[in-house]
N, C-alpha and C positions, 0 to 999 in steps of 0.2 A: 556423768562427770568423773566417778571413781576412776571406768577404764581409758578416759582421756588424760585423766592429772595425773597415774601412775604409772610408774614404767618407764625404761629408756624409748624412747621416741627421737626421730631425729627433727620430726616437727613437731615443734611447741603451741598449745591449745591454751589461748587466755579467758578465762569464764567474764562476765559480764566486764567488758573493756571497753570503755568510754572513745569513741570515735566525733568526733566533730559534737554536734551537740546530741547528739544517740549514742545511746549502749548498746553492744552487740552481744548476745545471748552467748555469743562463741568468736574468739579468733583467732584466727590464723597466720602472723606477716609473713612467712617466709611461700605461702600459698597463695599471699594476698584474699586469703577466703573469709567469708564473715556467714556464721550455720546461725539463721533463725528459726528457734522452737513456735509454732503458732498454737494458742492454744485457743478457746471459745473467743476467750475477746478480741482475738484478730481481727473474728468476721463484723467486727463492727467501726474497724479501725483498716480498712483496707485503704482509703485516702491519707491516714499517715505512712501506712507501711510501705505506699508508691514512692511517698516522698524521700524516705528514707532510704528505699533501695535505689533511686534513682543519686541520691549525695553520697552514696558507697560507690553508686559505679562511675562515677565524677573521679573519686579517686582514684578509678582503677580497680576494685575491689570486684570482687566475686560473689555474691550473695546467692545461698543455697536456701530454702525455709522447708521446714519438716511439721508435718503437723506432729501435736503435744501424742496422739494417740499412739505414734509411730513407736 
């Protein structure tokens, strides 16, 4: 998050920003991107995180997901 939030950047990186009724770990508007960090408790939440990325790409939105280990 330090090398995201500091620095002239011409695209802006918003940390946990409330999208519809989910938070997105990261985003992006001007990329329309939304970066989800996954971490152990993903793999047990994979029927929310469809739902989730499926009402990101409703908007239009882009959803990237990185596992936590990355």
């Amino acid at each position: 998050w330090q090398l995201l939030s500091t620095g002239r950047r011409q695209l802006r990186i918003r940390k946990q920003h409330p999208i519809g009724p989910f938070v997105a770990d990261f985003y992006c508007p001007q990329a329309k991107t939304v970066i989800e960090i996954d971490g152990s408790t993903h793999d047990s939440r994979q029927h929310t995180d469809a739902d989730r990325d499926t009402y990101m790409a409703s908007l239009g939105l882009k959803v990237v997901r990185m596992p936590a280990a990355d």
